[in-house]
C-alpha positions in Angstrom: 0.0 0.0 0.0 1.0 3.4 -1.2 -0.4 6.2 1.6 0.1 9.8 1.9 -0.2 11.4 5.1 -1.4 15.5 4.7 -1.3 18.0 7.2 -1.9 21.9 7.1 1.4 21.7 9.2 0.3 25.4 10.8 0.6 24.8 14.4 3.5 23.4 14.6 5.5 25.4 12.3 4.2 28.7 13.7 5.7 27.6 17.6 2.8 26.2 19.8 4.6 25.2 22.5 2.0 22.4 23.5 1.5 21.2 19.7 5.3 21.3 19.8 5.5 19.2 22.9 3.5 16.5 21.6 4.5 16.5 17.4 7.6 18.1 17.8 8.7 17.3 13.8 4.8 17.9 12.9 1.2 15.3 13.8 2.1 13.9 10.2 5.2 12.8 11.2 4.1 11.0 13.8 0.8 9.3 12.0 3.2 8.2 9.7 5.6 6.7 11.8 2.4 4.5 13.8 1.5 3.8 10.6 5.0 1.9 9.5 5.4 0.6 12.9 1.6 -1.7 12.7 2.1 -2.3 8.8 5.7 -3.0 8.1 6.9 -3.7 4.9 3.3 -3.6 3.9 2.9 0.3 3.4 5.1 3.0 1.8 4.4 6.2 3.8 4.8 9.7 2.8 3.8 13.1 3.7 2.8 16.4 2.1 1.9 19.7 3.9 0.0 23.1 2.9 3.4 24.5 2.8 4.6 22.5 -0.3 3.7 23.4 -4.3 0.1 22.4 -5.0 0.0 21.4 -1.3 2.0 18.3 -1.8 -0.9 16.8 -3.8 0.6 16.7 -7.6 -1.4 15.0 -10.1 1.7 12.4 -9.8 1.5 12.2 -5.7 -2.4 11.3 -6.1 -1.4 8.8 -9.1 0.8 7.1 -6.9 -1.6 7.2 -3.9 -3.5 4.0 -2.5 -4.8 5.9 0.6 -4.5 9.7 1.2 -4.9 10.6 5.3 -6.4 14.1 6.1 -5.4 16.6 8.7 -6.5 20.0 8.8 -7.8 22.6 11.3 -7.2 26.6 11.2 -6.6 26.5 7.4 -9.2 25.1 5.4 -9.4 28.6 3.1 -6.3 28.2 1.7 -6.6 25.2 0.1 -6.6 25.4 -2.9 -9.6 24.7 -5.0 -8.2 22.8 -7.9 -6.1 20.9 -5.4 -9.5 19.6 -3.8 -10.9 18.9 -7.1 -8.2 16.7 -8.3 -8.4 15.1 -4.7 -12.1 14.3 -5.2 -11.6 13.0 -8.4 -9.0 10.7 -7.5 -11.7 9.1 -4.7 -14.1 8.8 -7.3 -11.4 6.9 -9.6 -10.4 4.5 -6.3 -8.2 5.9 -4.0 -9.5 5.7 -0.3 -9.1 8.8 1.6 -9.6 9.4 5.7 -10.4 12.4 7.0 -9.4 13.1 10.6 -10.1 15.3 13.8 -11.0 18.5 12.6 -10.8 17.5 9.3 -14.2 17.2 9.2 -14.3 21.0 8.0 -12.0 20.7 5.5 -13.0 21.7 1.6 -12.7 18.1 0.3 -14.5 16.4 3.3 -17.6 18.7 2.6 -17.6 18.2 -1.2 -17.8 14.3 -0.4 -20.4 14.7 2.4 -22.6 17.1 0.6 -23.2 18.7 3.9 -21.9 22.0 6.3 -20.4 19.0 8.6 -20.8 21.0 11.5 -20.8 19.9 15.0 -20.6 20.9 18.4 -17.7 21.3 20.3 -15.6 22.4 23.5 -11.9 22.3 24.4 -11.5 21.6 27.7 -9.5 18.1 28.4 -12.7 16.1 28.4 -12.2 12.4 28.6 -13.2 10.8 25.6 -14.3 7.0 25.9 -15.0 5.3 21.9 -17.4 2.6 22.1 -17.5 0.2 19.4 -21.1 -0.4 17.8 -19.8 -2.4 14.9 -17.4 -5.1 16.8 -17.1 -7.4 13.1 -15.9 -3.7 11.0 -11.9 -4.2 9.9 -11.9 -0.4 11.7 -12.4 -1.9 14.6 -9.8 -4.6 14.6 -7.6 -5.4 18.0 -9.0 -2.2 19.4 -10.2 -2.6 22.9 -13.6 -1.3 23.7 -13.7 1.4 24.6 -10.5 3.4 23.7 -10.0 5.5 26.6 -8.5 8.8 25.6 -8.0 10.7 28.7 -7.6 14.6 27.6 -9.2 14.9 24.4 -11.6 18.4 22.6 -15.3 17.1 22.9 -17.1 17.2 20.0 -21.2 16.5 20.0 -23.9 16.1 18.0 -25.3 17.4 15.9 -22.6 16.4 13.7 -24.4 17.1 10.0 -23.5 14.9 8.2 -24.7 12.3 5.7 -25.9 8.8 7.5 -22.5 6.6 7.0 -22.5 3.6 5.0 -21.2 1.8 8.3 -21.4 3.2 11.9 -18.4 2.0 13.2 -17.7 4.3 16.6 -19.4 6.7 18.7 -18.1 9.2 21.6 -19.1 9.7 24.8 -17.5 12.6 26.9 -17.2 13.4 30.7 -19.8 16.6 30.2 -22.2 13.7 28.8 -22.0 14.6 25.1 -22.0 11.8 22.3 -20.9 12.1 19.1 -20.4 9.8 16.2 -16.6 9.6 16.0 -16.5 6.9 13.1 -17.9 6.1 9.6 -17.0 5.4 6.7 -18.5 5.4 3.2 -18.2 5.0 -0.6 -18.1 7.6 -3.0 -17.7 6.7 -6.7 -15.5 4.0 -6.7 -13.3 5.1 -3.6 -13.6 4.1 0.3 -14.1 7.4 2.8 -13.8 6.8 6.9 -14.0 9.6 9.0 -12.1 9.0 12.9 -12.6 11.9 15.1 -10.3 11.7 18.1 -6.7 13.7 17.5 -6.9 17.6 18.5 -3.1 18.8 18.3 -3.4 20.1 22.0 -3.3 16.1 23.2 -1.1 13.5 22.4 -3.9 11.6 20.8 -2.1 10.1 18.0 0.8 8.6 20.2 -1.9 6.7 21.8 -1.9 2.5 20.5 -5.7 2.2 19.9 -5.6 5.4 18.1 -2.8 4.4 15.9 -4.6 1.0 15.1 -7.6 2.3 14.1 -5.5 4.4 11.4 -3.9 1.6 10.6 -7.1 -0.4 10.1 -8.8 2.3 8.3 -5.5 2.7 5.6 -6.1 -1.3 4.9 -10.0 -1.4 5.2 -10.0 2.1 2.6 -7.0 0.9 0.1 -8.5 0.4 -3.6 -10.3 -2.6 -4.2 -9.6 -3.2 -8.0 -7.4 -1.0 -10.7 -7.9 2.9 -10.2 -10.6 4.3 -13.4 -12.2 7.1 -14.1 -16.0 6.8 -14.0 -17.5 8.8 -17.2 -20.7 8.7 -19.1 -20.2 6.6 -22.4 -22.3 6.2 -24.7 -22.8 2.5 -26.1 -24.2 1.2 -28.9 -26.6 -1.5 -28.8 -25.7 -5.0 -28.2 -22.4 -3.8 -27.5 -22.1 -6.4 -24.5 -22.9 -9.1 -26.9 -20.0 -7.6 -29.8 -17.8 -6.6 -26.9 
């Protein structure tokens, strides 16, 4: 498998001493490395930030792209539209892409939602238990249940979004919010999940459960037969029978 791990790359690089603390060479960086450490010699990981030409995301980056990983949060505006366009096509065409955290705001993970994808939320190291709801889901693989996340940002519903294909996870937080913290869904020809808990205050994505359920979500989303775009032809009669 073939993955890219993108992130805005805004905290970090602007000095937040607590993001620093916890990502110190950036939350990609460290997503990636949990992502080599559960899947070996089965994945090739690389990264791509805001920062970079075209965002990282060249036409030949998404060619070369099994699964694409989403991290954003203060800096959804300046993505680029064209970027997001070629990213949606390339889910339409096969690629599996997963949108985390605050993420859920981001340009591309409206355009495949249809939705505002807004939610309620609250920063104030909640605890965050994940109960699984769908025990036989490859998300949910070797992941105890619940994850306990100690400090984590609550997020609650309403979380406007489209129902998921598969309801995978949902959230409960000390204040007594719940929230629906994973799903997944197809969209063309490509795989979507969407895995909430990972708010660059916390060290959320050092924690093992966490970093299963990426890895999980990487093998569950990868394509499922040769990447193609989906146009509309026209055919001639009979053509099934004349091939």
């Amino acid at each position: 498998m073939r993955v890219t791990v993108w992130n805005e790359f805004f905290h970090e690089t602007r000095g937040d001493e607590t993001v620093l603390r916890h990502y110190p060479d950036g939350i990609h960086a460290v997503i990636a490395d949990g992502l080599r450490e559960l899947l070996g010699d089965d994945v090739e990981v690389r990264t791509a930030t805001l920062a970079e030409p075209e965002h990282g995301l060249t036409p030949d980056v998404l060619d070369s792209t099994d699964v694409l990983l989403w991290w954003g949060h203060a800096r959804h505006g300046d993505v680029e539209d064209a970027v997001v366009e070629r990213v949606l096509a390339a889910v339409h065409a096969g690629m599996g892409i997963g949108v985390l955290h605050s993420g859920h705001y981001s340009k591309i993970f409206k355009r495949l939602m249809g939705t505002t994808c807004s939610l309620k939320w609250r920063n104030e190291r909640d605890r965050e238990l994940v109960w699984t709801i769908a025990p036989d889901h490859p998300l949910a693989e070797g992941v105890p249940n619940p994850i306990q996340i100690p400090e984590q940002e609550m997020y609650g519903e309403l979380f406007d979004i489209p129902t998921p294909d598969e309801l995978v996870f949902i959230s409960s937080f000390s204040g007594g919010e719940v929230f629906r913290s994973g799903a997944t869904w197809r969209r063309g020809l490509g795989r979507v999940f969407y895995f909430s808990p990972g708010d660059q205050d916390y060290p959320v994505y050092h924690h093992p459960d966490v970093r299963r359920v990426l890895a999980n979500g990487v093998r569950w989303a990868r394509p499922q037969a040769p990447r193609r775009e989906l146009t509309a032809d026209h055919h001639p009669r009979d053509w099934f029978v004349q091939g």
